[in-house]
C-alpha positions as a Markdown table, in Angstrom:
| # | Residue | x | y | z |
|---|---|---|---|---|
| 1 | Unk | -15.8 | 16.4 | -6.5 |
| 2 | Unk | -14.9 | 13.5 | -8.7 |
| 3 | Unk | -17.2 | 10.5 | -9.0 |
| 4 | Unk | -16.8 | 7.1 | -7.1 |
| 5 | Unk | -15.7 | 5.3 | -9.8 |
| 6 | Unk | -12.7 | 8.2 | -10.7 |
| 7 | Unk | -11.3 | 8.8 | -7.1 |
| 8 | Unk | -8.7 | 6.7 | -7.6 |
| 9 | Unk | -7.4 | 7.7 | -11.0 |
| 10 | Unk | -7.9 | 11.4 | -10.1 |
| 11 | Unk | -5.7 | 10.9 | -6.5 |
| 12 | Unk | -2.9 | 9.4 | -7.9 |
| 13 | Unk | -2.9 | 11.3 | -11.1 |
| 14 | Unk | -0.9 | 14.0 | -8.9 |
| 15 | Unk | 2.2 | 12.2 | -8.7 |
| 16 | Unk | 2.2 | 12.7 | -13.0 |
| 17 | Unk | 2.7 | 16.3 | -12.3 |
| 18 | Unk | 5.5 | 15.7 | -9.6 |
| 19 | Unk | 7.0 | 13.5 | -11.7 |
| 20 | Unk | 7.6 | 16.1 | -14.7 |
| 21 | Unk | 8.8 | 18.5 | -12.1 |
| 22 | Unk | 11.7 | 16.1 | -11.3 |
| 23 | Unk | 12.9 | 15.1 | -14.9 |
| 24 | Unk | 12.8 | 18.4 | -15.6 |
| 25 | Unk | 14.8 | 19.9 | -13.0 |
| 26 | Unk | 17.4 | 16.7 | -13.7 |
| 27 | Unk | 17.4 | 17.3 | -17.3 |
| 28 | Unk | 17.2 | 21.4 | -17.7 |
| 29 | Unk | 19.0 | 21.8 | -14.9 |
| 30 | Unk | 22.0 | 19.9 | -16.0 |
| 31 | Unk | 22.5 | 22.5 | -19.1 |
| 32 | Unk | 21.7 | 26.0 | -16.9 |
| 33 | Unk | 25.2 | 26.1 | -15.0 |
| 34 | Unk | 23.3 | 29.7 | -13.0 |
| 35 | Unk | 21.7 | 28.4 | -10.0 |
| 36 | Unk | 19.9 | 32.2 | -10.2 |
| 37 | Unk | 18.9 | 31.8 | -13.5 |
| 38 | Unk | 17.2 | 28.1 | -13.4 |
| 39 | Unk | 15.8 | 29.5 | -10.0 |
| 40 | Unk | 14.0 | 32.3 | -12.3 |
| 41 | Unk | 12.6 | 29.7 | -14.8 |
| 42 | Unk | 11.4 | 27.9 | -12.0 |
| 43 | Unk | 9.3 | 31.5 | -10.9 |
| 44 | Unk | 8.1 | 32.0 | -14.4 |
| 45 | Unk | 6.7 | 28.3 | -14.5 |
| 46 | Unk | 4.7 | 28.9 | -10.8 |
| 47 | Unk | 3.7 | 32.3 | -12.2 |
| 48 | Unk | 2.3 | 30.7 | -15.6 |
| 49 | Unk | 0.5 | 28.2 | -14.0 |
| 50 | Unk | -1.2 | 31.2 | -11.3 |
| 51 | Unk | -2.1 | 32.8 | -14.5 |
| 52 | Unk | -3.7 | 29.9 | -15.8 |
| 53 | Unk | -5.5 | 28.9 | -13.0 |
| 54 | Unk | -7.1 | 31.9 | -12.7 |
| 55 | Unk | -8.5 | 31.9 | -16.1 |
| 56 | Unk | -9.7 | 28.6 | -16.2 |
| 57 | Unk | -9.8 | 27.2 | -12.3 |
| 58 | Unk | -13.3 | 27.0 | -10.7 |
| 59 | Unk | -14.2 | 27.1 | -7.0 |
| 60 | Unk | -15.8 | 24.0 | -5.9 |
| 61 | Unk | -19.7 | 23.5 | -5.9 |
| 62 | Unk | -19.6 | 22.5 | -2.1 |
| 63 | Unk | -18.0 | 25.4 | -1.1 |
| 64 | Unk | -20.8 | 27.7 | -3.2 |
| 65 | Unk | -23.4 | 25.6 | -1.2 |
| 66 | Unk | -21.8 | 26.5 | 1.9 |
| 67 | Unk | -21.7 | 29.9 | 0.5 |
| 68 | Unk | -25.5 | 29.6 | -0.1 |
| 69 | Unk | -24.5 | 30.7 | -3.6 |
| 70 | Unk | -26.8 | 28.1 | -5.3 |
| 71 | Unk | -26.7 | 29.4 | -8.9 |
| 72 | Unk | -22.7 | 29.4 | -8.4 |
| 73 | Unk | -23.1 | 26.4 | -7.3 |
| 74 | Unk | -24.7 | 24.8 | -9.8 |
| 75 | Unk | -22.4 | 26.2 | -12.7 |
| 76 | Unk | -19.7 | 25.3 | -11.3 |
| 77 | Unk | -21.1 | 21.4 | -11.7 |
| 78 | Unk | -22.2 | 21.8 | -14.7 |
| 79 | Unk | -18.5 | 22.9 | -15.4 |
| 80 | Unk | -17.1 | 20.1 | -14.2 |
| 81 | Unk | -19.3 | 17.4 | -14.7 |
| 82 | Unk | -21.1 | 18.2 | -17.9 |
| 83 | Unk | -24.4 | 16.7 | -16.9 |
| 84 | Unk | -28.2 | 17.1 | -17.4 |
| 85 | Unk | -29.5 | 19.9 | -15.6 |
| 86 | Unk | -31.9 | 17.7 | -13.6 |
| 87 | Unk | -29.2 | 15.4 | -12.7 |
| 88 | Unk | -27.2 | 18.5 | -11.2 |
| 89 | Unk | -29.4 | 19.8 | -9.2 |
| 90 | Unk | -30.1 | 16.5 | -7.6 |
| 91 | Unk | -26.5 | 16.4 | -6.8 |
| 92 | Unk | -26.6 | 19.7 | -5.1 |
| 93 | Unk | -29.5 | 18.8 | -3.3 |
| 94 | Unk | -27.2 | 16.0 | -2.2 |
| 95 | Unk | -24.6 | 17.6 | -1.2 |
| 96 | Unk | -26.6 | 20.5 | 0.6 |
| 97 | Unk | -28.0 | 17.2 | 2.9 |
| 98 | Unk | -24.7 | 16.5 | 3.5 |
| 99 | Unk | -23.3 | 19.5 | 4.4 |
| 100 | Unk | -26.2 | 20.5 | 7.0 |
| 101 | Unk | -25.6 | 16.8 | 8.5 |
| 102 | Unk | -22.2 | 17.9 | 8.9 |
| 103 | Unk | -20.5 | 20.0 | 11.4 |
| 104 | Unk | -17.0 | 21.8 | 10.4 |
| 105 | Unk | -14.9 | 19.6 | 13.1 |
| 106 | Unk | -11.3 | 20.6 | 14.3 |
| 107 | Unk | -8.0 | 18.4 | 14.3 |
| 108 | Unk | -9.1 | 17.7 | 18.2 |
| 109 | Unk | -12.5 | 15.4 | 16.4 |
| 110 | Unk | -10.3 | 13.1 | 14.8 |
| 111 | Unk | -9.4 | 11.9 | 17.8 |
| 112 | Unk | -13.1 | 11.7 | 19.2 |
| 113 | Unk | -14.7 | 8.9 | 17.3 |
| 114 | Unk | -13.0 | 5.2 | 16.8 |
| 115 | Unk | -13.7 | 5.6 | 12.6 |
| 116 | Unk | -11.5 | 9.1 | 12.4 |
| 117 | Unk | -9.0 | 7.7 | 14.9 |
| 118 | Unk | -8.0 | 5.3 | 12.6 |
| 119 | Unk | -8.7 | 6.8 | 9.0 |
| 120 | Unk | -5.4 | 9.2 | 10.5 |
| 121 | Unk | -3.4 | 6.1 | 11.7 |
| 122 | Unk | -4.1 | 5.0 | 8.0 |
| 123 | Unk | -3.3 | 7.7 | 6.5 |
| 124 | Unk | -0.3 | 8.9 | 8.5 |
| 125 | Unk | 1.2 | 5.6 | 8.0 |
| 126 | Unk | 1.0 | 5.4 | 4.8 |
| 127 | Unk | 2.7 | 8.6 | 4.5 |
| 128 | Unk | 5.4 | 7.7 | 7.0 |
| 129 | Unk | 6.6 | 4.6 | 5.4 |
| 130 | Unk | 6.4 | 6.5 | 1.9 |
| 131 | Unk | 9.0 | 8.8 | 3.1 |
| 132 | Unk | 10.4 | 5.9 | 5.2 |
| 133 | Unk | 11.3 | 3.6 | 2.2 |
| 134 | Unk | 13.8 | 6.7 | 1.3 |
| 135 | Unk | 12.5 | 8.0 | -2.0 |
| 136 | Unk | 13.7 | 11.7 | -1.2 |
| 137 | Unk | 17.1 | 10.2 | -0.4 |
| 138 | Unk | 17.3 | 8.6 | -3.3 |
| 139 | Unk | 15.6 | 11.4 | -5.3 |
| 140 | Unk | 17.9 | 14.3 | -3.7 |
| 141 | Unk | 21.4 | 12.8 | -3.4 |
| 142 | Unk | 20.8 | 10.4 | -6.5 |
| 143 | Unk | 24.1 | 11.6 | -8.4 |
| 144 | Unk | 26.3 | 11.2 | -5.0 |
| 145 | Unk | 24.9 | 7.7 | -4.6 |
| 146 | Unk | 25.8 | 6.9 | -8.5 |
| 147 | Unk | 29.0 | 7.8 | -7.2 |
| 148 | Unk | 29.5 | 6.3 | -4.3 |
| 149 | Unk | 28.4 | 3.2 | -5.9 |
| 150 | Unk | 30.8 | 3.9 | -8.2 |
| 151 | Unk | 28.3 | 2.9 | -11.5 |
| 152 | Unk | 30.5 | 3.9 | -14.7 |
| 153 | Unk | 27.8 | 6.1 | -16.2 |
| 154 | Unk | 28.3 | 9.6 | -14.9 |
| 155 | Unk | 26.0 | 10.2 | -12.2 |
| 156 | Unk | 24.3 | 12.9 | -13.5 |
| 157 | Unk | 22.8 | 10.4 | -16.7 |
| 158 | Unk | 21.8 | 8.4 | -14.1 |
| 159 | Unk | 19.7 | 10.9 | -12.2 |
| 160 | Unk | 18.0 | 11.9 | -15.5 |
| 161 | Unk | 16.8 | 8.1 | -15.8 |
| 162 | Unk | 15.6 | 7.8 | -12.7 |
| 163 | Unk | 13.9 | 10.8 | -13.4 |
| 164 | Unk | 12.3 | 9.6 | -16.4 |
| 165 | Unk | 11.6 | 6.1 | -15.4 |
| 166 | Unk | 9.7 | 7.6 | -12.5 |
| 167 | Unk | 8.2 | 10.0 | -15.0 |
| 168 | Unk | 7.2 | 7.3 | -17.8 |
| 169 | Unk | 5.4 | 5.0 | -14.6 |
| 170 | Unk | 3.3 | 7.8 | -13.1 |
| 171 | Unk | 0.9 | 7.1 | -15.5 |
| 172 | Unk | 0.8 | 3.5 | -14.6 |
| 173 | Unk | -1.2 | 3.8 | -10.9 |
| 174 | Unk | -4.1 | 6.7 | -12.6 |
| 175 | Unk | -5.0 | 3.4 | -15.0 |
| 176 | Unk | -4.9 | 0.5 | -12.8 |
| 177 | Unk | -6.0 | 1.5 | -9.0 |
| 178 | Unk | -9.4 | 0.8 | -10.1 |
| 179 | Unk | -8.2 | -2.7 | -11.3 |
| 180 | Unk | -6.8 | -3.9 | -8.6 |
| 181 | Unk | -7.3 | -1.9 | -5.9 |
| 182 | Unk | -5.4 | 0.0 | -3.1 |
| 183 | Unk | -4.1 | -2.4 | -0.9 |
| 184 | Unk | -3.1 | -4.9 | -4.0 |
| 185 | Unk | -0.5 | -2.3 | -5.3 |
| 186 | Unk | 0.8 | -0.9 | -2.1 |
| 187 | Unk | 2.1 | -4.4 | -0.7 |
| 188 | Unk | 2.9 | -4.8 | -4.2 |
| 189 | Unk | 4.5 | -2.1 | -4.4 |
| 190 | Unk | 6.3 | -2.1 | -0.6 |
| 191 | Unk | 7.2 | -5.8 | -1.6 |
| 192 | Unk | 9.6 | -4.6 | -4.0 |
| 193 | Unk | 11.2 | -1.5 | -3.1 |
| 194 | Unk | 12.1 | -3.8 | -0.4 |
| 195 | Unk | 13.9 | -6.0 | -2.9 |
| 196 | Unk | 15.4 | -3.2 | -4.7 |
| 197 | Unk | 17.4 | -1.1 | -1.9 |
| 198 | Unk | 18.0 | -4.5 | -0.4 |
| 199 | Unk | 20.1 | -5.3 | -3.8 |
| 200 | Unk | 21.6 | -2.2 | -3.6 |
| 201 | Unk | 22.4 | -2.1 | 0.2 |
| 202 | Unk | 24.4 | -5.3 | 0.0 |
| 203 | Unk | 25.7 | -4.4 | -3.1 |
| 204 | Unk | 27.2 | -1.2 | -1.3 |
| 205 | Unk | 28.1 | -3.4 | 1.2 |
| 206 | Unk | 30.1 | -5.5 | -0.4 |
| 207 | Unk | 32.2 | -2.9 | -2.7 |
| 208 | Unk | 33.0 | -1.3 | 0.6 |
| 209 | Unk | 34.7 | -4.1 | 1.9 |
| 210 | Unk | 36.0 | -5.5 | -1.2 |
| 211 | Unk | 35.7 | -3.6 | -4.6 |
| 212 | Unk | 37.3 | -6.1 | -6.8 |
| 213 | Unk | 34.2 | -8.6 | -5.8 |
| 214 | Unk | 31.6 | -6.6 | -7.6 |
| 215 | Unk | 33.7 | -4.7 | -10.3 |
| 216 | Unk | 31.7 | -6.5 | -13.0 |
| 217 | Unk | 28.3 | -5.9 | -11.4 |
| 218 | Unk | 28.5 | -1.7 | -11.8 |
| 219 | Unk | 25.1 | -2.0 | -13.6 |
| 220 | Unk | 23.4 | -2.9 | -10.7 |
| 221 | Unk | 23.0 | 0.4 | -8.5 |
| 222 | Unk | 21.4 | 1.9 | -11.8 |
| 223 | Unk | 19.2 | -1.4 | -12.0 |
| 224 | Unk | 18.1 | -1.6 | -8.8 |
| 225 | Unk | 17.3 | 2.0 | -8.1 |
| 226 | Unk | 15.4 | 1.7 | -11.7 |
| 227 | Unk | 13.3 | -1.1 | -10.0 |
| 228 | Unk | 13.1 | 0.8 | -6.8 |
| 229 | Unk | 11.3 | 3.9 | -8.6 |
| 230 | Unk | 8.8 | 1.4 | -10.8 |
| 231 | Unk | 7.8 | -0.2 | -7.9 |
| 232 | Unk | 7.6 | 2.8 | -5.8 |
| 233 | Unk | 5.5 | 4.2 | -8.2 |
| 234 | Unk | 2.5 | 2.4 | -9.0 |
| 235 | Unk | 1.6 | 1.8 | -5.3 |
| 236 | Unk | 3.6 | 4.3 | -2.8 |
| 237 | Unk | 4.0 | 7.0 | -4.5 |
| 238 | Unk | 0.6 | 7.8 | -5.5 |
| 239 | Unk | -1.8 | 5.8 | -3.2 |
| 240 | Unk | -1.2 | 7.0 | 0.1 |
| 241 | Unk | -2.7 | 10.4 | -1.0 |
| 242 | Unk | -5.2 | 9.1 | -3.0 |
| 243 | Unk | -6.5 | 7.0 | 0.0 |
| 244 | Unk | -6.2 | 10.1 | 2.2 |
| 245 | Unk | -8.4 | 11.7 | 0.2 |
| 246 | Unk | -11.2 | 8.8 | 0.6 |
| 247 | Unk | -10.8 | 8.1 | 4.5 |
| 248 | Unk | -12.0 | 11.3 | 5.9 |
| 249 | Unk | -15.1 | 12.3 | 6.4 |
| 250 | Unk | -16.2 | 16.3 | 4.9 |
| 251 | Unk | -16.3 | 17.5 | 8.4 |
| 252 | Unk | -12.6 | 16.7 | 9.2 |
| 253 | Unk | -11.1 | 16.0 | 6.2 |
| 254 | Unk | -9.4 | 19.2 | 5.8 |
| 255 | Unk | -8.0 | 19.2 | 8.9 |
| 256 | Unk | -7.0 | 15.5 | 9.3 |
| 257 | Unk | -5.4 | 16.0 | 5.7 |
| 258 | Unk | -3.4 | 18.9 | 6.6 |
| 259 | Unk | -2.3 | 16.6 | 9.7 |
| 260 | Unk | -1.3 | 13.9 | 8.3 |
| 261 | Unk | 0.9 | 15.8 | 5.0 |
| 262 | Unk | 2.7 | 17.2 | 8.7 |
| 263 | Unk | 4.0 | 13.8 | 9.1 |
| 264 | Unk | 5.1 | 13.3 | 6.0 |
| 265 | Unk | 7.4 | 16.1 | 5.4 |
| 266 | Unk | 8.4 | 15.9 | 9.0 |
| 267 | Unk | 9.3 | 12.8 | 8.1 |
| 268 | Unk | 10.8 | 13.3 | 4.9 |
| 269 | Unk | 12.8 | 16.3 | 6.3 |
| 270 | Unk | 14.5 | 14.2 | 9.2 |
| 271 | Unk | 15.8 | 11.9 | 6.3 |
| 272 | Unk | 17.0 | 14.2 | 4.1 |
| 273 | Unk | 18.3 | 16.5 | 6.8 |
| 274 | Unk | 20.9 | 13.4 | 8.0 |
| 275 | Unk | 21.2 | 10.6 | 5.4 |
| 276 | Unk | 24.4 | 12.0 | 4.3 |
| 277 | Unk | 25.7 | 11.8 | 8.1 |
| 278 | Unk | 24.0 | 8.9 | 8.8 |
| 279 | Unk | 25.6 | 6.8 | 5.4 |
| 280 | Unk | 29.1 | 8.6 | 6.3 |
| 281 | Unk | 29.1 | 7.0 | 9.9 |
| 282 | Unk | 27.4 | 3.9 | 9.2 |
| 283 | Unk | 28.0 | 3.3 | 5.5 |
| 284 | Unk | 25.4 | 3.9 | 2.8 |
| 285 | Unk | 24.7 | 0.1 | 2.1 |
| 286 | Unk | 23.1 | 0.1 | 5.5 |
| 287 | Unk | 21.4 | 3.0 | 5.1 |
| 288 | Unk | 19.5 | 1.1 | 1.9 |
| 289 | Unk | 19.0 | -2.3 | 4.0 |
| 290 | Unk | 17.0 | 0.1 | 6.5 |
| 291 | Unk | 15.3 | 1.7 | 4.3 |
| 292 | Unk | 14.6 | -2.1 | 2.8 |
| 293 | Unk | 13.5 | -2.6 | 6.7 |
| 294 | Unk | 10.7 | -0.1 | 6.5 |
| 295 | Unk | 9.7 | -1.1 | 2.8 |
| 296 | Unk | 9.0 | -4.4 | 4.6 |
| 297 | Unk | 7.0 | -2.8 | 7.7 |
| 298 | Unk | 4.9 | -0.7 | 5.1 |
| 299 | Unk | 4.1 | -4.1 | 3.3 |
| 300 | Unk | 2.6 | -5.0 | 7.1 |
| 301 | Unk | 1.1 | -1.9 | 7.3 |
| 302 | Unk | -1.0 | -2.2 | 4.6 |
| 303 | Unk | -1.9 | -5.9 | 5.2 |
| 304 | Unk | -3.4 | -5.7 | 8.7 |
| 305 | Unk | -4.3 | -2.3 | 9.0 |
| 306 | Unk | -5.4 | 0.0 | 5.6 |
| 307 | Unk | -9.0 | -0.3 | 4.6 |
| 308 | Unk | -9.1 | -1.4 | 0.9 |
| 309 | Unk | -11.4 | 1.4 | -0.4 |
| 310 | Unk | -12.0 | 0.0 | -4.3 |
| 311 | Unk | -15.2 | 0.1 | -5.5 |
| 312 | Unk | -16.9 | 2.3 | -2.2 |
| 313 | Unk | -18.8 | 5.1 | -1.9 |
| 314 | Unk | -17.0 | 7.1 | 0.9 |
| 315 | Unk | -20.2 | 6.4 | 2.7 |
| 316 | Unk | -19.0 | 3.0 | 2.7 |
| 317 | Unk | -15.8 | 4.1 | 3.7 |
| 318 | Unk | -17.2 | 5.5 | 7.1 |
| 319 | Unk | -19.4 | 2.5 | 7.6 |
| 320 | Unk | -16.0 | 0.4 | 7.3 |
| 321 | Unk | -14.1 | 2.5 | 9.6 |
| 322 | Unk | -16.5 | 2.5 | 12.4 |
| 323 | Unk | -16.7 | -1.3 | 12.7 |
């Protein structure tokens, strides 16, 4: 229900929150030496938040108009947009005129029509090559890559700035997607994680053939996995669910959504599952140069194939889509 002008903000303004969730689970976690006891935190935290939510959540005014619950409806607006009365019930007749034009579709109707056909290549991809570039790798075996890199901080410092360098740049994307649009910061953004673990892989590289080579460069895992998460967080982190949240149309876009978040943690599960195997057999430097590999692809990706939606009404979007 946000406005045109506050899609993009609002979409990537959820990677803030997964951000905290991270530097505090490297940070409180190193102090609680009971997994069962920071596991109960964790509980009390999800059950705050229910709490919360329930006293100050709201449903959403298109699902009261589908409801037919038009006075609902129109509080719940006025809730969240905090606009003259006439101006809310023009909205609601709006989005009453949309809803009748719209059938509830299935995932089988984003196959059926060119425009959702590729809104869920776009979208998928973008998810893919966000998991593909290897954040989660890097996120969940960060201390075990410290020290296989063999950086002189201990590892577990290291995790806790990563954690809050990727905390600190969340806020960067909410400010400036409306600058310079979508596509802008994802190449951008693909450009240079690709520089990053390509720094790192042949830095790994290297050590593992000969250590004394790069013994006075043990800064440089920390500083390129530093560059790795700014970069990865003003365009890849964020974006791709901000833009999923553009491309589909009301009909599908629950649906499609819930589709294309399949790939992604499909995704991110097969890497997680076996990058430890995988860097055993093959060595973790090459691990980094193919995730380096799809960091470049995604950079592609976006180029020739993601719809830049800046500054478009989703209206617009569709129109775009169906060319």
């Amino acid at each position: 229900m946000s406005l045109d002008e506050h899609r993009g903000a609002l979409g990537s303004g959820m990677n803030c929150f997964i951000c905290f969730g991270l530097i505090f689970t490297y940070v409180v976690g190193y102090y609680i030496s009971s997994v069962m006891i920071f596991n109960i935190l964790l509980a009390c935290l999800a059950a705050g938040y229910f709490v919360i939510f329930a006293l100050i959540g709201t449903e959403t005014p298109h699902y009261y108009v589908q409801k037919n619950k038009h006075d609902l409806a129109k509080a719940a607006l006025l809730r969240i947009r905090d606009t003259p009365e006439d101006v809310t019930e023009k909205e609601l007749e709006l989005i009453k005129s949309e809803i009748e034009k719209e059938e509830q579709g299935s995932i089988v109707d984003i196959f059926r029509s060119k425009g959702t056909t590729k809104a869920f290549i776009i979208g998928s991809g973008l998810v893919f090559f966000q998991q593909a570039s290897g954040i989660n790798a890097v996120l969940f075996f960060a201390q075990q890559i410290f020290q296989d890199a063999g950086t002189t901080l201990a590892p577990a410092y290291c995790s806790m700035i990563i954690g809050g360098v990727q905390f600190g740049t969340s806020f960067v994307t909410p400010l400036v997607s409306n600058m310079f649009g979508r596509k802008v910061l994802l190449i951008g953004s693909a450009i240079g994680m690709a520089l990053s673990e390509s720094i790192l892989g042949i830095y790994d590289i290297i050590r593992a053939a000969d250590e004394d080579k790069v013994s006075s460069l043990s800064f440089l895992p920390i500083v390129s996995l530093v560059l790795y998460i700014i970069t990865y967080n003003v365009g890849f982190g964020p974006l791709p669910w901000a833009v999923i949240g553009e491309i589909f149309p009301n009909s599908i876009k629950s649906s499609a959504s819930a589709l294309a978040t399949s790939v992604c943690w499909l995704t991110s599960f097969i890497i997680t599952k076996w990058f430890s195997q995988v860097a055993e057999a093959i060595g973790q430097g090459q691990c980094f140069l193919g995730f380096a590999g799809f960091s470049l692809l995604a950079a592609v990706f976006v180029f020739f194939v993601v719809l830049e939606t800046k500054d478009k009404t989703l209206a617009e979007i569709q129109v775009d889509l169906n060319k």
